[in-house]
Backbone bond lengths (Angstrom), bond angles and torsions (degrees), N, CA, C in turn:
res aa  C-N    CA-C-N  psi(-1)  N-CA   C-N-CA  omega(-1)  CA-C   N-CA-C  phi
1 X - - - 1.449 - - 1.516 108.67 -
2 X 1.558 125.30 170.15 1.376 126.45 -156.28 1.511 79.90 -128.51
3 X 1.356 122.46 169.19 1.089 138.80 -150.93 1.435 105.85 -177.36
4 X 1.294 121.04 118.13 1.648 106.67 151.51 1.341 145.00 -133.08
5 X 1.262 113.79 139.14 1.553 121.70 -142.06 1.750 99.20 -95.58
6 X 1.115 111.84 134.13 1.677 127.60 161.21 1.104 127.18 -75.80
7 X 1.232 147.26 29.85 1.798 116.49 -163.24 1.546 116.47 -59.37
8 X 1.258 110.30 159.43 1.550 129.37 165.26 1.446 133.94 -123.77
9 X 0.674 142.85 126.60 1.678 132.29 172.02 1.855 91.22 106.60
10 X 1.321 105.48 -122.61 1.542 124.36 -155.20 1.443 108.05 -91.61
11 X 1.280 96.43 -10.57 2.236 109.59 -164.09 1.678 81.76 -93.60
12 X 1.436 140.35 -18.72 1.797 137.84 164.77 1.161 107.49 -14.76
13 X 1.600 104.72 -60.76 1.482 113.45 -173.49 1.507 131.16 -45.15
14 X 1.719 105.62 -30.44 1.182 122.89 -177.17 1.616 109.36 -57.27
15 X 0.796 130.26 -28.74 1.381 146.84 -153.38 1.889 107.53 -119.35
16 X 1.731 94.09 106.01 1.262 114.42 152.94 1.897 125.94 -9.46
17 X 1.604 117.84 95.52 1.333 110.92 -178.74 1.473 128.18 61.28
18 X 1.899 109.92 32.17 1.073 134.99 -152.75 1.472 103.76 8.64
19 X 1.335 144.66 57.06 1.385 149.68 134.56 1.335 101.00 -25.15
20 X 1.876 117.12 157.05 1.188 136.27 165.30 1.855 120.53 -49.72
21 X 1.155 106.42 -59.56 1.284 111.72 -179.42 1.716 96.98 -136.87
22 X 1.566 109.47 -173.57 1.513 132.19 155.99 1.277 105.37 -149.62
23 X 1.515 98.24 167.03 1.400 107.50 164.06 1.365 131.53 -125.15
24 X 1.196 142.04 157.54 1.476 127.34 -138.13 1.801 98.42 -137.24
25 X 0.883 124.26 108.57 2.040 97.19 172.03 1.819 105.49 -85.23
26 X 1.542 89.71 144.06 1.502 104.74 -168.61 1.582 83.31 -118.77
27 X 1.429 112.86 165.91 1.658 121.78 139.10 1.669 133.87 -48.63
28 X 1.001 100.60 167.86 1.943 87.35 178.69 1.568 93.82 -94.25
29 X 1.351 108.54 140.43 1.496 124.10 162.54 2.045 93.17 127.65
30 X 1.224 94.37 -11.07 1.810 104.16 -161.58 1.382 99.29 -38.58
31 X 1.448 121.77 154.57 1.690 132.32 164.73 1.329 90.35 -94.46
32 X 1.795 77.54 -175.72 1.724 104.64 150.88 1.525 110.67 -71.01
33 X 1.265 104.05 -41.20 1.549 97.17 -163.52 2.001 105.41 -61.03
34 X 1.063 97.57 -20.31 1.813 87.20 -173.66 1.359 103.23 -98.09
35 X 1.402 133.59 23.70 2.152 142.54 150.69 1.217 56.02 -86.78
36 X 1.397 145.11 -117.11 1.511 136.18 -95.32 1.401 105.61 -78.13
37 X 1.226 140.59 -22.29 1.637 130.83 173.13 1.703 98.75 -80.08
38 X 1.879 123.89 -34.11 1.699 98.50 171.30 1.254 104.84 -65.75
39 X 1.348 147.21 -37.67 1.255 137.18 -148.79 1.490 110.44 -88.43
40 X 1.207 107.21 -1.46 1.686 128.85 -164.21 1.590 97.20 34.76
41 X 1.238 136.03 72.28 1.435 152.98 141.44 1.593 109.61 -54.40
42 X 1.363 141.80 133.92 0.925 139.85 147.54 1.681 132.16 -120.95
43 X 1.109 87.50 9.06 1.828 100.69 -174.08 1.910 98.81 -90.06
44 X 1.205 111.70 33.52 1.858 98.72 -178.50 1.686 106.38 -56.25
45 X 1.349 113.41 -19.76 1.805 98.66 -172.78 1.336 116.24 -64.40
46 X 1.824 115.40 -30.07 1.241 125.37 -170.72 1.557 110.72 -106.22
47 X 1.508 98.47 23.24 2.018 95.78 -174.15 1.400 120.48 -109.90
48 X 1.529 113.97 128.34 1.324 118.57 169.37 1.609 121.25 -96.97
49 X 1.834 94.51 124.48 2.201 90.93 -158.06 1.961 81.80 -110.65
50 X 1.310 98.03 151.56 1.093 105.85 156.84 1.547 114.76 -129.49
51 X 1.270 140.70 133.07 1.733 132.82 156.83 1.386 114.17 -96.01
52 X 1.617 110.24 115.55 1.517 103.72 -176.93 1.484 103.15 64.89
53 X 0.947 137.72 8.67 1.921 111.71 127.56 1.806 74.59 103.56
54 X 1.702 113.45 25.76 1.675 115.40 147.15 1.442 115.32 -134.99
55 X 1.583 105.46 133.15 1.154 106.41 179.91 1.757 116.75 -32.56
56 X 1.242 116.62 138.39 1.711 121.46 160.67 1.211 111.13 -132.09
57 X 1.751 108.10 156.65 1.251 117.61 145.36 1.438 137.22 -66.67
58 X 1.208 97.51 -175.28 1.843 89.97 -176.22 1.737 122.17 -92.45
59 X 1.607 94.96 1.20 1.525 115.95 169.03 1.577 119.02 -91.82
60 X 1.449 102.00 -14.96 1.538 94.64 -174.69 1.716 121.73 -63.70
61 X 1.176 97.06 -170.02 1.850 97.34 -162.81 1.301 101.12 -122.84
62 X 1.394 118.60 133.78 1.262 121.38 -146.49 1.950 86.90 -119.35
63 X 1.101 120.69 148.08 1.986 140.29 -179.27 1.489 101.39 -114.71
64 X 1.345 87.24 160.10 1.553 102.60 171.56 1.462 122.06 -67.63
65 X 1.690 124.56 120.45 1.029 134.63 -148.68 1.659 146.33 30.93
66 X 1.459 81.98 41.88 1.809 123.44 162.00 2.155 114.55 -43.91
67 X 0.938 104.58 115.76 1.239 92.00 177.93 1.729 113.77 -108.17
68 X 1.259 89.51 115.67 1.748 117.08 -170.01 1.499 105.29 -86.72
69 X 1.720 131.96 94.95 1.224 143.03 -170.47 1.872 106.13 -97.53
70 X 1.147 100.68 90.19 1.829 95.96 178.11 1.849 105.50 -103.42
71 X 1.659 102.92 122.45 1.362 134.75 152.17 1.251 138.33 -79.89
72 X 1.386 142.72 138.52 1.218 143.17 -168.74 1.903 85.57 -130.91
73 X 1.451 125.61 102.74 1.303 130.11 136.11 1.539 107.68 6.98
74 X 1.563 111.33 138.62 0.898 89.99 157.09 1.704 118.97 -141.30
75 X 1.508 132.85 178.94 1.614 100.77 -166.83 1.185 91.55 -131.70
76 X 1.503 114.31 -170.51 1.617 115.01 -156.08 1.539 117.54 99.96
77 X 1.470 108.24 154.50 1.242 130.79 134.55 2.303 88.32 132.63
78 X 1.240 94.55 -145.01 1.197 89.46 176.10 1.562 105.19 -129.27
């Protein structure tokens, strides 16, 4: 199945010619957690995932052309 992933913030990098998104083919049954082992991500303590524009965990179950939104917090301001 095809899937496509968002990053924002610092996870940009992840992504080919810092382009908007990509898309990745997974197996059927794929999580979140297996975008984050292709993307070799390791920051899960500090990550905000959404599928379809709702918060998820890193167990949830990801469909064919699922849109996987990963955030990195960010700090600052006053």
């Amino acid at each position: 199945m095809r899937v496509r992933v968002v990053p924002y913030a610092e996870l940009r990098r992840l992504v080919p010619n810092r382009a908007e998104s990509l898309w990745l083919d997974l197996p059927e049954g794929a999580t979140v957690n297996d975008v984050l082992r292709e993307l070799n991500v390791t920051i899960v303590e500090r990550l905000i995932v959404g599928v379809d524009g709702t918060y998820a965990k890193l167990d949830a179950p990801l469909h064919e052309n699922a849109e996987v939104t990963l955030v990195t917090p960010m700090e600052g301001g006053t």
